[in-house]
GUDO-166147 format. One record per residue: residue number from 1; residue in three letters; x negated, y, z of N, C-alpha, C in turn. Coordinates in steps of 0.001 Angstrom, whole numbers, m for minus. Example, Ala and Ser with C-alpha at 12.3 -4.5 7.8 and 13.67 -1.06 7.14 Angstrom:
GUDO-166147
     k     r        nu        nv        nw       cau       cav       caw        cu        cv        cw
     1   ALA    m13190     m5690      7800    m12300     m4500      7800    m13200     m3300      7800
     2   SER    m12850     m2250      7080    m13670     m1060      7140    m12900        30      7870
end
This chain:
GUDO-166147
     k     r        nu        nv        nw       cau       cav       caw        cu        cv        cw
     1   UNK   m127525     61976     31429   m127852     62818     30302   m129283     63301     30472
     2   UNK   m129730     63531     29038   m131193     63634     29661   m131687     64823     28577
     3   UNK   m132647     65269     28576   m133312     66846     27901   m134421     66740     27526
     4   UNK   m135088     67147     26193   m136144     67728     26381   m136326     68723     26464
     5   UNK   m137569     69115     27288   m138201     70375     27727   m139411     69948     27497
     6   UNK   m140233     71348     27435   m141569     71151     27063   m142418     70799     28621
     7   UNK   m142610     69623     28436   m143611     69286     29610   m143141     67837     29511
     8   UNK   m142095     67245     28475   m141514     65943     28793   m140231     66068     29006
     9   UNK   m139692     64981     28949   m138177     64604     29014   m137484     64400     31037
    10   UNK   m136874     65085     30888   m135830     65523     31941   m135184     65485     32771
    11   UNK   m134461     64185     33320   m133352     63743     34054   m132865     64707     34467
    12   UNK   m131254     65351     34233   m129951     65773     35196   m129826     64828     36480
    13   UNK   m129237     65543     37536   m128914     65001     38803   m127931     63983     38234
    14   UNK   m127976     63300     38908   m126931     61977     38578   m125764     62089     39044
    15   UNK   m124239     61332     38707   m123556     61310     39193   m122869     60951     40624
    16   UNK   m121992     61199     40844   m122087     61163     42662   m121921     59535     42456
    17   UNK   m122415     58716     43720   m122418     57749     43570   m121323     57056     44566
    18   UNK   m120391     55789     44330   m119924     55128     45132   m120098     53818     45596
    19   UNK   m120537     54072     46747   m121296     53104     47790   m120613     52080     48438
    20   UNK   m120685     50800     48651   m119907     50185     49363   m119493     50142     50900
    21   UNK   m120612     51285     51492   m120195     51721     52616   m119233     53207     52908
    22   UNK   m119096     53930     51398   m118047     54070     51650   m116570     53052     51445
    23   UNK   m116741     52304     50309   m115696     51566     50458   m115455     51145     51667
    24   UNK   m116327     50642     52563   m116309     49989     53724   m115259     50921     54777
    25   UNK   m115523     52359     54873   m114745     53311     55401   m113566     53717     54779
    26   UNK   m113752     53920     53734   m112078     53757     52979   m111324     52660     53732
    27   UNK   m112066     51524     53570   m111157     50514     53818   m111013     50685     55285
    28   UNK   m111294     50641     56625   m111428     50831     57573   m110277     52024     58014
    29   UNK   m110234     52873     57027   m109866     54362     57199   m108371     53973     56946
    30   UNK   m108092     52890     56174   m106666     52333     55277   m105893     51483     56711
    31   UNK   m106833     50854     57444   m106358     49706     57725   m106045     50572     59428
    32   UNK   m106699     51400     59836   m106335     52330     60748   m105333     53287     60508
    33   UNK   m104876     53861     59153   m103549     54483     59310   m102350     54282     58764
    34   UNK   m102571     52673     58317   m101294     51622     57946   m101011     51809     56348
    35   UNK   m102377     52628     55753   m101889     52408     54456   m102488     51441     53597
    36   UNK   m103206     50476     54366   m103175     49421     53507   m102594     48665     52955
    37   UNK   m101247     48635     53696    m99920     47331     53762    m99401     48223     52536
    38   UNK    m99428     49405     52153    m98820     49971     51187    m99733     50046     49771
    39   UNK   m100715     49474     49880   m101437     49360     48532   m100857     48332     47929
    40   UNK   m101044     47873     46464   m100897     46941     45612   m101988     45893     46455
    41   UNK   m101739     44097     46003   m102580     43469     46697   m103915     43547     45629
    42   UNK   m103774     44007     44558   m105193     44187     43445   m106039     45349     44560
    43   UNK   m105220     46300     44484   m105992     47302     45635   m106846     46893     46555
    44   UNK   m106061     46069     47465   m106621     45833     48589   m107968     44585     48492
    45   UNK   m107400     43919     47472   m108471     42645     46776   m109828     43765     46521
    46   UNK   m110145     44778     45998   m110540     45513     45049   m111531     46073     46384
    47   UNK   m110967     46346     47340   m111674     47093     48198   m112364     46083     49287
    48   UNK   m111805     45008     49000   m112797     43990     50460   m113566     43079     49600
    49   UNK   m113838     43110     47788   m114915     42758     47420   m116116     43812     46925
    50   UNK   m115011     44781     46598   m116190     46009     46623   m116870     46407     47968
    51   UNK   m116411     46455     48644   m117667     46374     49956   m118408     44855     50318
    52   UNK   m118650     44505     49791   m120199     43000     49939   m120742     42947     48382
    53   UNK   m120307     44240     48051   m121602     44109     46978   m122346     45091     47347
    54   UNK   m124078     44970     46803   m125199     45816     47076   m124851     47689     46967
    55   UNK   m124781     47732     45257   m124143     48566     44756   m123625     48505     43815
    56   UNK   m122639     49702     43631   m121254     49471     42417   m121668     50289     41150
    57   UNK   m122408     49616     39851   m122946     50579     39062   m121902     50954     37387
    58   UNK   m121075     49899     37831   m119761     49346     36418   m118795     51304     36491
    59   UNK   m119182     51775     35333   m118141     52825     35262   m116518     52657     35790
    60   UNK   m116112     51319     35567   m114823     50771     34903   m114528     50734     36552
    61   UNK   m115124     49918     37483   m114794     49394     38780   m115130     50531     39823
    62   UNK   m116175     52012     39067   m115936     53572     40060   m114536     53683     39874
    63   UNK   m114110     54133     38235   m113053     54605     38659   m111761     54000     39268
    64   UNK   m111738     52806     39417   m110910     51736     40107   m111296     51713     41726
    65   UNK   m111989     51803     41919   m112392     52527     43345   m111315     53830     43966
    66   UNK   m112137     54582     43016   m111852     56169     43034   m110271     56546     42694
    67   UNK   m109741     55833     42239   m107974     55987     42198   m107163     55274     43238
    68   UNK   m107984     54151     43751   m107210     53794     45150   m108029     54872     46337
    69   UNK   m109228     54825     46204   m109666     56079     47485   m108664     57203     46908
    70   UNK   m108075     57505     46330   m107204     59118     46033   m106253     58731     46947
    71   UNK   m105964     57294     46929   m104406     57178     47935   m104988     56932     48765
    72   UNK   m105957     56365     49451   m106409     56744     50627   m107179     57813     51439
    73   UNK   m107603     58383     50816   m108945     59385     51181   m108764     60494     50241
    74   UNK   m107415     60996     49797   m107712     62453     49396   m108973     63434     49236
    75   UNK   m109213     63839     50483   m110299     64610     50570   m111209     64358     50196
    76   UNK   m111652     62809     50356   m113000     62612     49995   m113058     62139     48306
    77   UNK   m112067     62142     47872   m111760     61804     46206   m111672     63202     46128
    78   UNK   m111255     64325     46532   m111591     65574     46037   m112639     66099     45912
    79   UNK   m113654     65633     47115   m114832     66136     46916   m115483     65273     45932
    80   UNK   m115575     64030     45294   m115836     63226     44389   m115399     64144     42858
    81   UNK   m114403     64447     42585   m113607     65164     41750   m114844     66630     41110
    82   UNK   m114784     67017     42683   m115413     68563     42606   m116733     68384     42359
    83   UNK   m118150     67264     42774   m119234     67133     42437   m119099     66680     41109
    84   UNK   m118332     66131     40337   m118526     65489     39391   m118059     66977     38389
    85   UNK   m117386     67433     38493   m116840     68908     37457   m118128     70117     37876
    86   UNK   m118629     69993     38985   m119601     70913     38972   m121225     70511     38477
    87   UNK   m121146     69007     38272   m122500     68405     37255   m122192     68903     35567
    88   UNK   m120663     68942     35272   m120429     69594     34307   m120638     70309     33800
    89   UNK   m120502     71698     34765   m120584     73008     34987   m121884     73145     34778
    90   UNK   m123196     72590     35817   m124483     72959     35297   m124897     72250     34318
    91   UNK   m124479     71144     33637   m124795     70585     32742   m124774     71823     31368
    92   UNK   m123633     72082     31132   m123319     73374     30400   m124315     74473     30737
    93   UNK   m124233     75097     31573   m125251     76116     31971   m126645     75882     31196
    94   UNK   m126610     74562     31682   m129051     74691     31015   m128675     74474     29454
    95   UNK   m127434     73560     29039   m127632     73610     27684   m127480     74868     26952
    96   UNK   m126554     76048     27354   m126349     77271     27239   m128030     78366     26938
    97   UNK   m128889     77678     28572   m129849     78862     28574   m130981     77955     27806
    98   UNK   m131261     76731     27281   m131855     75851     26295   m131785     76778     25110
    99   UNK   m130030     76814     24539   m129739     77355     23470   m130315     79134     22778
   100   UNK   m130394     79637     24370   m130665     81051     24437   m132537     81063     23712
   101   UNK   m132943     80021     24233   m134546     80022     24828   m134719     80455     26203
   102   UNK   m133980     80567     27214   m134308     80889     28205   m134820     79076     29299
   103   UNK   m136137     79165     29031   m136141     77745     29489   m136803     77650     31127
   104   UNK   m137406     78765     31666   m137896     78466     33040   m136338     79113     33772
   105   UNK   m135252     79054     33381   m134038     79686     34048   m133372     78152     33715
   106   UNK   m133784     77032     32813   m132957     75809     32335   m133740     74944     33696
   107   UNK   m135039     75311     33884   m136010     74285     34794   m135627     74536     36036
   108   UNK   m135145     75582     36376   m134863     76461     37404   m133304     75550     38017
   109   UNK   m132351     75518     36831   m131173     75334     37281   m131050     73546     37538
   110   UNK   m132243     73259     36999   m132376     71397     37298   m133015     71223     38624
   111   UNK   m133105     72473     39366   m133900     71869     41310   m132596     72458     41462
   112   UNK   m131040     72436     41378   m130132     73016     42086   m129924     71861     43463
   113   UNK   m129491     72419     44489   m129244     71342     45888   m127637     70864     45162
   114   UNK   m127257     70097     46023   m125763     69616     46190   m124858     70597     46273
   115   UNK   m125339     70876     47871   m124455     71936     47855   m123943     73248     47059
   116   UNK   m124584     73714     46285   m124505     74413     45172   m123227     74120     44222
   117   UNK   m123570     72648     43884   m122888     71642     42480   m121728     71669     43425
   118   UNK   m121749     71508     44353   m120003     70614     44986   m119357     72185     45374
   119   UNK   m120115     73418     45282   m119491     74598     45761   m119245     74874     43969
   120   UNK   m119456     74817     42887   m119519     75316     42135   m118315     74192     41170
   121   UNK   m117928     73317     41728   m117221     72246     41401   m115465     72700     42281
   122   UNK   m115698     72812     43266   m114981     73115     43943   m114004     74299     44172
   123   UNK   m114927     75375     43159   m114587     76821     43162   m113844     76522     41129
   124   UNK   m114094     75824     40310   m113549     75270     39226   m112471     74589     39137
   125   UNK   m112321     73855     40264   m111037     73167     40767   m110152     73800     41583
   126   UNK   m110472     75296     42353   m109100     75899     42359   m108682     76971     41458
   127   UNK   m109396     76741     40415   m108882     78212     39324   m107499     77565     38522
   128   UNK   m106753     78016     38368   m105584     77331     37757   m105643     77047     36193
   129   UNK   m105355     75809     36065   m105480     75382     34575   m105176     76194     33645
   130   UNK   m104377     77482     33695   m104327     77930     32433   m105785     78803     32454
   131   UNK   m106350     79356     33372   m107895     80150     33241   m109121     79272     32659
   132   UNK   m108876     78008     33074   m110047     77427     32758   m110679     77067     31304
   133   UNK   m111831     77114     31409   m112724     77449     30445   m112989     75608     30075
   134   UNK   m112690     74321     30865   m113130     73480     31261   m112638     72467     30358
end
């Protein structure tokens, strides 16, 4: 997604990306605690060609990734989950302070670190669905 602001057009932080070296550890991570034998064989097909490619840029084949890493790698599909709802979150925010005119507080919130987004993602994902604003 992209913005104008006065000085030129914008780039948002990008989405979290999935790498074939994590696939590589997913898969590794599967085959060390026996839950590979319990995947579908598309699964397992899915994960030993997705790791020998460069990088994985197909929306369609993240989230096909990202639903077998859930059965393998919980945690790390949560934290995937939580960066991606907290790009949301500031995504909303600058369009909010755009809308206001508040624009060196919009420029401001586009140098946010990671850690910020994945704490602010993370803190959205334990509020219980009926609170959320989301």
């Amino acid at each position: 997604m992209s913005m104008y602001l006065p000085g030129g057009e914008l780039q948002l932080l990008p989405s979290p990306q999935v790498t074939p070296q994590l696939v590589s550890a997913a898969l590794r991570r599967a085959m060390r605690y026996g839950i590979f034998w319990r995947l579908a064989p598309e699964e397992r097909a899915l994960l030993f060609l997705a790791r020998r490619l460069r990088c994985i840029k197909s929306p369609a084949l993240k989230e096909a990734i990202l639903k077998v890493l859930r059965k393998i790698w919980p945690e790390k599909a949560r934290l995937f989950e939580a960066f991606t709802l907290g790009l949301q979150i500031l995504r909303r925010k600058i369009i909010i302070a755009l809308k206001i005119g508040a624009i060196k507080i919009a420029l401001s919130l586009l140098n946010v670190n990671t850690a910020l987004i994945l704490q602010m993602g993370l803190s959205a994902l334990n509020i219980p669905r009926m609170y959320r604003a989301i």
